[in-house]
SEDONU-751932 format. One line per 2 residues: their letters; for each residue x, y, z of C-alpha. Coordinates in Angstrom, 2 decimals. Layout:
// residues N
A) X/Y/Z  ... $
END
This chain:
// residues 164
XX) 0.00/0.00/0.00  2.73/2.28/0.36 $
XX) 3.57/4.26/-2.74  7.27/4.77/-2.50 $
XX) 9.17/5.17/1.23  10.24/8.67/0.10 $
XX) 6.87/9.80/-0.70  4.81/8.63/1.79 $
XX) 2.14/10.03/3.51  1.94/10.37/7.30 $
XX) -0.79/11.36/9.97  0.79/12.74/12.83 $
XX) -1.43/12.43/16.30  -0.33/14.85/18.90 $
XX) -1.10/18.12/21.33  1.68/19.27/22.16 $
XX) 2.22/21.92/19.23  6.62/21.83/19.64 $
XX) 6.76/17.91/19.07  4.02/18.62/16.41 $
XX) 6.31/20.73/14.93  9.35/18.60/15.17 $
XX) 7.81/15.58/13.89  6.38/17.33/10.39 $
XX) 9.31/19.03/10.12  11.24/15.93/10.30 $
XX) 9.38/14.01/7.46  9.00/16.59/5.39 $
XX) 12.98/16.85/5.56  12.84/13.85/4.57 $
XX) 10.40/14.24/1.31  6.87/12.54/3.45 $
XX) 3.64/14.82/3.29  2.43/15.17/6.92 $
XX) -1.04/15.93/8.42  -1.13/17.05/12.09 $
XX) -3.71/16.69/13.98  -4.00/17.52/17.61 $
XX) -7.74/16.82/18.90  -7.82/13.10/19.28 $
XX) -11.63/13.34/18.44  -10.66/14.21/14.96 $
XX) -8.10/11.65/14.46  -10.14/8.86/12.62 $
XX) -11.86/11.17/10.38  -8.62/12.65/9.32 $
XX) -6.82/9.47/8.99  -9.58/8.32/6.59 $
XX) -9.60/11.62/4.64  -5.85/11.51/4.11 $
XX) -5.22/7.73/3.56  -1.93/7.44/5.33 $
XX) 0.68/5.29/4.25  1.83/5.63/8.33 $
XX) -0.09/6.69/11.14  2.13/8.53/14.07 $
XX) 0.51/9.06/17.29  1.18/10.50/20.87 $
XX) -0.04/7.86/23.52  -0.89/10.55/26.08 $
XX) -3.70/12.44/24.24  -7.04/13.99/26.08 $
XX) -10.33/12.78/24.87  -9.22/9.76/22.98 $
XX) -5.74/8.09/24.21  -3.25/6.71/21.78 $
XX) -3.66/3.49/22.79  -7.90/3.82/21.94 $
XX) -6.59/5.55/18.42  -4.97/2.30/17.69 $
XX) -8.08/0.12/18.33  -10.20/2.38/15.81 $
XX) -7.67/2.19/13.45  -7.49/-1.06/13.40 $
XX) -11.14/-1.69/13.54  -11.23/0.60/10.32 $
XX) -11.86/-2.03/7.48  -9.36/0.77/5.15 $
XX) -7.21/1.89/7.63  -6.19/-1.72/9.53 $
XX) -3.05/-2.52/7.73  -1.91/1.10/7.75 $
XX) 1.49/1.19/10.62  1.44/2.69/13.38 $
XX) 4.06/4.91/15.16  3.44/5.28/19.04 $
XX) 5.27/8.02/20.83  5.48/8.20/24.40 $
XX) 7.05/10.42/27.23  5.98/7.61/30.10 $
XX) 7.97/4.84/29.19  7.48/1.99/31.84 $
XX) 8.12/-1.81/32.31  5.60/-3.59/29.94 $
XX) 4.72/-0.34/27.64  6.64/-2.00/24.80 $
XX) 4.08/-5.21/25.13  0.47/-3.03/25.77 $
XX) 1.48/-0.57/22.90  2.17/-3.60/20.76 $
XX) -0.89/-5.57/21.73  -3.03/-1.92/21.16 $
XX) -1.73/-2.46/17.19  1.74/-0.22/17.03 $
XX) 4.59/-1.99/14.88  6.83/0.56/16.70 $
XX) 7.29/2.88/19.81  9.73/5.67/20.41 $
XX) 10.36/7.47/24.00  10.37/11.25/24.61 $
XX) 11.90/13.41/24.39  12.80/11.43/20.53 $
XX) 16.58/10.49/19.04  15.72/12.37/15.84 $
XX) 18.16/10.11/14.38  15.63/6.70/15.72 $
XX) 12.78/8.59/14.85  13.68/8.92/11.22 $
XX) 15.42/5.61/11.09  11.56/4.09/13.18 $
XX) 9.83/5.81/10.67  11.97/4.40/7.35 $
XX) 12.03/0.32/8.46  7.87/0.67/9.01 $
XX) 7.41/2.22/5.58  10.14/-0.25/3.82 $
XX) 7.70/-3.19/2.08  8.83/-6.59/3.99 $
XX) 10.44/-7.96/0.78  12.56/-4.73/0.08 $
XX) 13.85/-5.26/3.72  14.46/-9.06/3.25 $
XX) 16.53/-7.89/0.39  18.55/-5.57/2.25 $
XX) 21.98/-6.79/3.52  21.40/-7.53/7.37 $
XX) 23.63/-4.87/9.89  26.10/-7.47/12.21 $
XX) 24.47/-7.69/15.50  27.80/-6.69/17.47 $
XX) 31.26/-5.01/16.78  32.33/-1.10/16.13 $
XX) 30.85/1.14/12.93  27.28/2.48/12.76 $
XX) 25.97/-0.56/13.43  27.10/-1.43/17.52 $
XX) 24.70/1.33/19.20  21.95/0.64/16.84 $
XX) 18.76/0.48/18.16  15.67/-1.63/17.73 $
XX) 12.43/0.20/17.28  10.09/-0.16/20.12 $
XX) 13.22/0.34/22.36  14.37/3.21/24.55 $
XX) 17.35/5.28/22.75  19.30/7.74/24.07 $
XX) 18.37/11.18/24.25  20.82/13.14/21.92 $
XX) 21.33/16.77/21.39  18.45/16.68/18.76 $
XX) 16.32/15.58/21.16  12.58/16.03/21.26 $
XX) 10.81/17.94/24.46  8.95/15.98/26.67 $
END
């Protein structure tokens, strides 16, 4: 369903107006059309207006939580297959499982490693058999590769970093 990785388009979920910010800036740096939307309440009709290639979403929201986004999305008969993104300041013990069993292929913690965010955002809109395709990174050793995280895992906070 995706069109092409570089030209995707992306529904971004989230109230807080400077992460908002940050995350369309972000994917339109990196040649995605974004759609913010920061009333929760509004989130499903958007997402079926826009047809996402990759839905985004904060997991702290008012009115409709993240994790209750996910279950309408996925009980959407043409948005169901469409990824999802979560992004969460509260990262505790057993997030990683609920946010997964809500319907998110991913998670990132605030405040975001711009660097995993982009990299979250690439593997989830790379088709399965373009990845299978793709030389595997060695799981240990020096290079690029030895502090490379896996998404749905906390990263480091770096100087990019997102606010909270």
């Amino acid at each position: 369903m995706v069109r092409d990785k570089r030209l995707a388009r992306i529904l971004v979920v989230e109230d807080n107006a400077l992460n908002i910010k940050l995350f369309c800036d972000l994917l339109a740096a990196h040649g995605h059309e974004t759609e913010a939307v920061t009333d929760s309440r509004e989130a499903l009709a958007s997402a079926r207006a826009f047809g996402p290639d990759l839905v985004i979403t904060d997991i702290q929201l008012p009115h409709i939580t993240g994790l209750e986004l996910m279950g309408l999305l996925r009980g959407d008969p043409d948005l169901k297959d469409v990824p999802i993104m979560a992004v969460t300041a509260y990262s505790a013990p057993g997030d990683d499982e609920r946010i997964r069993a809500a319907g998110a292929q991913a998670y990132v913690s605030k405040p975001i490693s711009v660097a995993k965010f982009a990299q979250t955002v690439e593997a989830l809109l790379t088709p399965a058999e373009d990845a299978a395709q793709q030389e595997p990174e060695p799981e240990s050793g020096t290079g690029a590769a030895a502090g490379a995280q896996t998404p749905g895992t906390d990263a480091q906070a770096d100087p990019g970093s997102s606010p909270g």
